[in-house]
Backbone as CSV, one residue per row, in Angstrom:
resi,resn,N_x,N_y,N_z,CA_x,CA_y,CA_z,C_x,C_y,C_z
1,UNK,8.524,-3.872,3.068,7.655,-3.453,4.136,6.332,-3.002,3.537
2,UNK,5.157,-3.716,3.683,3.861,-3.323,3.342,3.717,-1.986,4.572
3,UNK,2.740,-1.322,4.080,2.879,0.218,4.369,0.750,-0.410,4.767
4,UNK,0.523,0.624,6.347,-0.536,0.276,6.706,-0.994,2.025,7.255
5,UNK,-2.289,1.969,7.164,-3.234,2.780,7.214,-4.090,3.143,8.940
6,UNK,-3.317,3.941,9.662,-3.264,4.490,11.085,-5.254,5.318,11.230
7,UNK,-5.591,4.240,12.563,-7.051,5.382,12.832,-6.876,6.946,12.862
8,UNK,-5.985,7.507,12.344,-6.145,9.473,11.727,-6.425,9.224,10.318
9,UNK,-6.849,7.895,9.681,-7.200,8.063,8.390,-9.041,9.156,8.451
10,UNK,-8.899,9.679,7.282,-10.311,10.519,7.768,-10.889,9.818,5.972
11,UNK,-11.090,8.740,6.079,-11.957,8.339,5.074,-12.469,9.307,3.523
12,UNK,-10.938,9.922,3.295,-10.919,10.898,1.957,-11.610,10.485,0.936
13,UNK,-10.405,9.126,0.783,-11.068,8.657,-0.618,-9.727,8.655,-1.689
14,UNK,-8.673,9.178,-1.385,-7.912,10.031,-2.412,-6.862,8.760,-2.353
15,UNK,-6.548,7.678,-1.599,-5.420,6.875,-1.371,-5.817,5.553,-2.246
16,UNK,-6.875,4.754,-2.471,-7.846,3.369,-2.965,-7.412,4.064,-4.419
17,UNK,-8.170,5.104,-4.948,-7.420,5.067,-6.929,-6.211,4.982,-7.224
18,UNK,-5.319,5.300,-6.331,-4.054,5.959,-6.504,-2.772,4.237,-6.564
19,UNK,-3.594,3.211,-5.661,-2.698,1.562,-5.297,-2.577,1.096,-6.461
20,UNK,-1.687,0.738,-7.552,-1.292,-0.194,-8.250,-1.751,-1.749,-8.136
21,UNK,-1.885,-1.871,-7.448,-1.431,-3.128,-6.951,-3.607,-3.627,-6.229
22,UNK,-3.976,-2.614,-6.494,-5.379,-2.761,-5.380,-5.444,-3.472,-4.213
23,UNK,-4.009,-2.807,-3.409,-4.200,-2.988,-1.970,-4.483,-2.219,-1.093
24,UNK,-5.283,-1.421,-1.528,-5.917,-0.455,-0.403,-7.515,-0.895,-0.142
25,UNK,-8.120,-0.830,0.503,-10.107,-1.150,0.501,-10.180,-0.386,1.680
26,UNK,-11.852,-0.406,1.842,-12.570,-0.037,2.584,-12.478,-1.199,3.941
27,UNK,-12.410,-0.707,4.768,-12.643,-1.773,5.951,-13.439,-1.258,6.869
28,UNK,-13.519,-1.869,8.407,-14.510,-1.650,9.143,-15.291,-0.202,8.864
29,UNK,-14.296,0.745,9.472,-14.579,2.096,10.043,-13.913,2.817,9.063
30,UNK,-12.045,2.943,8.545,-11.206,2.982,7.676,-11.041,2.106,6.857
31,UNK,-10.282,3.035,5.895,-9.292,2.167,4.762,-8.382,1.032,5.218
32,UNK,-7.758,0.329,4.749,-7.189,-0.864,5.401,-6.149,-1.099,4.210
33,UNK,-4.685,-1.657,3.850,-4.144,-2.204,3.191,-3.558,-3.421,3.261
34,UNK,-3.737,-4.674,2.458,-3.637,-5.861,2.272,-2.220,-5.916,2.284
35,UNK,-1.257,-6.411,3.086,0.133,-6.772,3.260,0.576,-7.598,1.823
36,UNK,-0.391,-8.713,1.353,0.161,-9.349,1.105,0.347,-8.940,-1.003
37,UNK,-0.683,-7.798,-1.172,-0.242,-7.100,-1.944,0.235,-5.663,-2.311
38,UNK,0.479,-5.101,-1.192,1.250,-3.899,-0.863,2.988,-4.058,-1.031
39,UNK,3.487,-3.488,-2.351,4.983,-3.439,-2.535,5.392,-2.053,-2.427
40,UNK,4.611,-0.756,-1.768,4.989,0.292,-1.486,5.331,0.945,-2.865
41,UNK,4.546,0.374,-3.742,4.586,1.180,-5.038,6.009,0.509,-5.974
42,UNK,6.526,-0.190,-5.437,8.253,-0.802,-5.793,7.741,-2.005,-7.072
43,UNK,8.374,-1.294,-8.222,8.003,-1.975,-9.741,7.102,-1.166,-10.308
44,UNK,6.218,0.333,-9.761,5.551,0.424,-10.753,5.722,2.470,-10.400
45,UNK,6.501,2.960,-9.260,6.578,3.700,-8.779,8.009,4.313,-8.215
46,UNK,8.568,5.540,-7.847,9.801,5.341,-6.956,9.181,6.125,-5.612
47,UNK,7.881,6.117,-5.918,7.321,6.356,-3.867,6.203,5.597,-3.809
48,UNK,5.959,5.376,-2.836,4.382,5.005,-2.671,3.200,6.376,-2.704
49,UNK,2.671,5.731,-3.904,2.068,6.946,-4.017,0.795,7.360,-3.268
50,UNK,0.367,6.007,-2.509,-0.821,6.316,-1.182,-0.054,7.618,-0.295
51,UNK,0.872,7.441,0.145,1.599,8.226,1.242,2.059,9.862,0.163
52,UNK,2.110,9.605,-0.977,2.113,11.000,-1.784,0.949,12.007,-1.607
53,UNK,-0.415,11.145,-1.452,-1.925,12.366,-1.848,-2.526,12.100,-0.263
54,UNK,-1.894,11.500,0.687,-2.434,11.448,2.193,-2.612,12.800,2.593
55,UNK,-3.819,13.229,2.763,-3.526,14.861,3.200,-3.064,14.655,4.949
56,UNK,-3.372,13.864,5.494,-3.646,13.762,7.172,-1.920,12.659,7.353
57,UNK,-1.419,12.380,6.508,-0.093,11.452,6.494,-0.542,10.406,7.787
58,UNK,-1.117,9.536,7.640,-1.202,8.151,8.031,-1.406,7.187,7.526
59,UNK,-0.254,7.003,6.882,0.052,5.551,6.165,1.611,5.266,6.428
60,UNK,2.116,4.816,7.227,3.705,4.521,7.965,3.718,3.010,7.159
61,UNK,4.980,2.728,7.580,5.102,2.082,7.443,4.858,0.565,8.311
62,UNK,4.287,-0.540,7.610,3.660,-1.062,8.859,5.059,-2.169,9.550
63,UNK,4.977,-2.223,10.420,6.019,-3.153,11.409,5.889,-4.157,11.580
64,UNK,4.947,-4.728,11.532,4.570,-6.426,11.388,4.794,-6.669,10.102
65,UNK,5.394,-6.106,9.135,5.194,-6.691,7.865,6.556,-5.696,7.394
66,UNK,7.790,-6.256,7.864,8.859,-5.439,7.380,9.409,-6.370,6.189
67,UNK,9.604,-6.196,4.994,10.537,-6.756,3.616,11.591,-5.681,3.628
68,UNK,12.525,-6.504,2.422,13.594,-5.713,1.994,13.137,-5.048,0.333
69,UNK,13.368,-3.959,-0.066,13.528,-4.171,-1.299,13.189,-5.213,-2.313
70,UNK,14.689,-5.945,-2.374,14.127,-7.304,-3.406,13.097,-8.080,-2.755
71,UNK,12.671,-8.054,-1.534,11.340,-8.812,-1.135,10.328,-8.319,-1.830
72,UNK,10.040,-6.590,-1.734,9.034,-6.101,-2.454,8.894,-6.132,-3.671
73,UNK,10.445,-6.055,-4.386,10.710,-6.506,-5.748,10.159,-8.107,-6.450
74,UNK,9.871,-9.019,-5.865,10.103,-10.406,-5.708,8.157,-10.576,-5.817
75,UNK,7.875,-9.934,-4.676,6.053,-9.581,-4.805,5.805,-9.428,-5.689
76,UNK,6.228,-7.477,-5.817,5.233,-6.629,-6.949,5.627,-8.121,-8.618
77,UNK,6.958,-8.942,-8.847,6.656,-9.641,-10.053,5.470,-10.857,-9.782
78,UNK,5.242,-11.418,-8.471,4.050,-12.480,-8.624,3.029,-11.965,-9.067
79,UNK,2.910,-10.460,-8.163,1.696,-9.890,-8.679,1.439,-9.676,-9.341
80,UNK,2.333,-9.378,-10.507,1.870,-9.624,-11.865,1.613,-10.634,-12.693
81,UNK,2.699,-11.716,-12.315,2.288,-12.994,-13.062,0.747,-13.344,-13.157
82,UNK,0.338,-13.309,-11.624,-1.226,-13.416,-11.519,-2.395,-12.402,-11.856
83,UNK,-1.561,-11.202,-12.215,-2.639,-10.622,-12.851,-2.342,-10.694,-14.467
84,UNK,-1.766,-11.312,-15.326,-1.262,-11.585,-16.440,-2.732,-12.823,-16.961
């Protein structure tokens, strides 16, 4: 399940250093996270650590984009192949 970023984000700043993976950015108004490299921290973490330093906690989990485990497991290794 890629994990997405709710309008109570208050544009901190503290969640974008913290992604492994650099799926967090700037978008329109808010932060925004890229599904398709969001593994909820799974391979490099045992939490997601966006949802660790959220002071305002809006980053859920997103519902259009539910995986299992080894799905996220299965990602976070492409994502590395390609960043290799």
């Amino acid at each position: 399940m890629a994990l997405t970023i709710t309008s109570e984000c208050i544009n901190c700043d503290v969640c974008e250093p913290e992604c492994p993976n650099q799926a967090i950015s700037m978008g329109e108004t808010i932060y925004v996270i890229d599904p398709a490299k969001c593994t909820e921290c799974v391979g490099h973490f045992d939490e997601p650590q966006c949802v660790q330093v959220c002071p305002v906690e809006c980053i859920p989990v997103n519902p259009d984009h539910v995986e299992t485990p080894a799905q996220l497991m299965a990602k976070y290794l492409k994502l590395q192949v390609r960043a290799a």
